[in-house]
N, C-alpha and C positions, 0 to 999 in steps of 0.2 A: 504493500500500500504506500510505502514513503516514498517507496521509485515510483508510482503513479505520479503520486503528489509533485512531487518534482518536474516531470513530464509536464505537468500540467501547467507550472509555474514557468518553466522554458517554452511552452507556447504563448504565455502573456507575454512575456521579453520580447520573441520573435515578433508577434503581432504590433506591437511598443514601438520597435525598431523599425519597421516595414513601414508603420504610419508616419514615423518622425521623415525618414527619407519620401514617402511621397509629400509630408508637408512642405517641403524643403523643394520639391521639383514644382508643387504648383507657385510657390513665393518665387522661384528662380523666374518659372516661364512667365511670370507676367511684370518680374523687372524684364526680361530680358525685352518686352514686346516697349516697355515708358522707358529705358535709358537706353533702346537699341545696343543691345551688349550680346554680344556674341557666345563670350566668357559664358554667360548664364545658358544660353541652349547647349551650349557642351556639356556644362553641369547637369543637367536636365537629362541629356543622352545617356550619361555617365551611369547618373542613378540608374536609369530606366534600366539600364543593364544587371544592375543589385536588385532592385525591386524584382524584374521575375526569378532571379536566383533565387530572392528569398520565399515567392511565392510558391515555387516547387519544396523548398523545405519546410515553408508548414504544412502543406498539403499532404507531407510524408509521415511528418512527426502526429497530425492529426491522424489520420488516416492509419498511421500504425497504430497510437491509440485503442481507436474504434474497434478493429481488428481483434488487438492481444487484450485489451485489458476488461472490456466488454462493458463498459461505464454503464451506472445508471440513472435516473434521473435530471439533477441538476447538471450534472458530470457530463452527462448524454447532451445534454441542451447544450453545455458550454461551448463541448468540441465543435459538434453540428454547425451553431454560431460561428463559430472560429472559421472555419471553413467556408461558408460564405464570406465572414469579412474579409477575410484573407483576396477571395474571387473581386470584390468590392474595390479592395485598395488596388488592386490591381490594375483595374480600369481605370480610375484615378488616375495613376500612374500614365496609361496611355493617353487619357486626355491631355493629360498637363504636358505631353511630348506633341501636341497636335497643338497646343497655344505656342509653346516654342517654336514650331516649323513656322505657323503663320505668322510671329515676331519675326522670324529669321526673311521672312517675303518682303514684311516689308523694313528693314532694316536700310535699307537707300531709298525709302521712299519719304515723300514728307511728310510729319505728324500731323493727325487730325485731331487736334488740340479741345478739349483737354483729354481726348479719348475716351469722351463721354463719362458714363462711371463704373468702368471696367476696373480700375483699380479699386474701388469701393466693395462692386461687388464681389472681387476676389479676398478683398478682407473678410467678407460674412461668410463666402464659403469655406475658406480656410478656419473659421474659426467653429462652425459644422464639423471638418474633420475632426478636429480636437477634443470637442465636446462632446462626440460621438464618440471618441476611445475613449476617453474619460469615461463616459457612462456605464460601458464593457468592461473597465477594467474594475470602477465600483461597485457596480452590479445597480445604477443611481437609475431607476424608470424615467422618477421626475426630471434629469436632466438627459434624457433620452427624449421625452416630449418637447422640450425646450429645442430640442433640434428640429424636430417635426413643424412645430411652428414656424421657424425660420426657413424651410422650404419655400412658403407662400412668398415671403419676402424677396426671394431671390429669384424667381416666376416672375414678379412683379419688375424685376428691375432688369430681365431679359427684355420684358414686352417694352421698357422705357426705353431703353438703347435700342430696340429694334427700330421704335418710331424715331426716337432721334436720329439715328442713322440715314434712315429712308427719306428723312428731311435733310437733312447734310447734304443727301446724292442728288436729290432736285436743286439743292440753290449749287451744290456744285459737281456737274458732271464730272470736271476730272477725279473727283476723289470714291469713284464708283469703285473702283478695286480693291482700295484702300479701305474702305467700307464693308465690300463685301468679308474684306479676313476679321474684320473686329467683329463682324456679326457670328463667323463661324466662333473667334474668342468668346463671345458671350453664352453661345451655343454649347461651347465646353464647358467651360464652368457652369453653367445650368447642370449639364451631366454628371460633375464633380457630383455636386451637393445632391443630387438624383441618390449618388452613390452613398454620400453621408446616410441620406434619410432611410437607405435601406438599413445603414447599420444599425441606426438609432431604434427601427420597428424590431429589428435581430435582438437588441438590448432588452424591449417592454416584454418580448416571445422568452429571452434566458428568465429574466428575473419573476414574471407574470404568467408565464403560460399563457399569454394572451398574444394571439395574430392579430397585428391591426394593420398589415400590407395593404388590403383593400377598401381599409374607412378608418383609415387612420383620422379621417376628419370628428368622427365622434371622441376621439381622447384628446382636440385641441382646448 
């Protein structure tokens, strides 16, 4: 049982670890897109390369779990959890390599000032991912909802920068392309936080036994 125990406690770490480098690559991809820094998508690539290492190694260490030790209950939820989040950060992971490519396009092109509120909104996402491990890791519901809510918020700030953009591109055609990559950046970090709020319903399902995947609106 104390090897269990252990096992279990080196899947929080792994998970810890995994999250800390995708927070790190979506903060990189979205300096690298507002001080056009190059430095930053390399960073971004770098991880991207650890991040699936590391997601094959939890997938194993869970997965061998499941397998040898036959968990149950809580134990059962935890790993199951683990396992999607693990799939989760992942994704993360590859959006925040899709803001860096679109930084990286337009990195000779000129700002479209102040770049709406792309930087804002990657504050609330990025602070989604964190309160979403946070929540996993204290087992906290309440601050698992708290993420939940904050989905609507960053939906809302997709559709502002949609329209602002769309307005940008009629008073100025030339910044149609330039436009079009900020739209696909908001498009991703919409996806981010898509990915957070999966963790967050994964957190109320460990601690609650309760699925709110499909009306998560009634525990707002």
């Amino acid at each position: 049982m104390r090897h269990f125990e252990i096992q279990l406690d080196e899947l929080r770490k792994k998970l810890l670890e995994m999250s800390g480098l995708v927070e790190s690559s979506i903060t990189r991809s979205v300096l690298s897109l507002v001080e056009k820094d190059e430095e930053q998508v390399r960073q971004v690539m770098e991880n991207e390369v650890r991040i699936n290492r590391m997601q094959i190694e939890i997938d194993d260490l869970a997965t061998g779990l499941l397998a040898l030790q036959q968990p149950m209950a809580t134990d059962l939820r935890f790993i199951t959890s683990s396992i999607k989040i693990n799939s989760d950060l992942e994704r993360m992971g590859d959006h925040a390599v899709n803001i860096a490519e679109r930084a990286r396009s337009l990195m000779h092109e000129p700002t479209i000032k102040p770049l709406i509120d792309l930087p804002h909104m990657a504050k609330l996402v990025e602070s989604m991912l964190r309160e979403s491990l946070e929540a996993f890791i204290k087992r906290d519901a309440s601050l698992a909802r708290n993420v939940l809510k904050s989905d609507d918020a960053v939906d809302q700030m997709r559709d502002t920068i949609y329209d602002e953009l769309v307005q940008y591109m009629e008073a100025e055609p030339s910044g149609i392309r330039g436009c079009i990559h900020l739209m696909f950046v908001a498009r991703n970090l919409e996806r981010i936080a898509d990915h957070a709020t999966n963790i967050a319903e994964d957190v109320v399902f460990l601690v609650e036994g309760a699925d709110v995947r499909h009306h998560a609106e009634a525990f707002k």
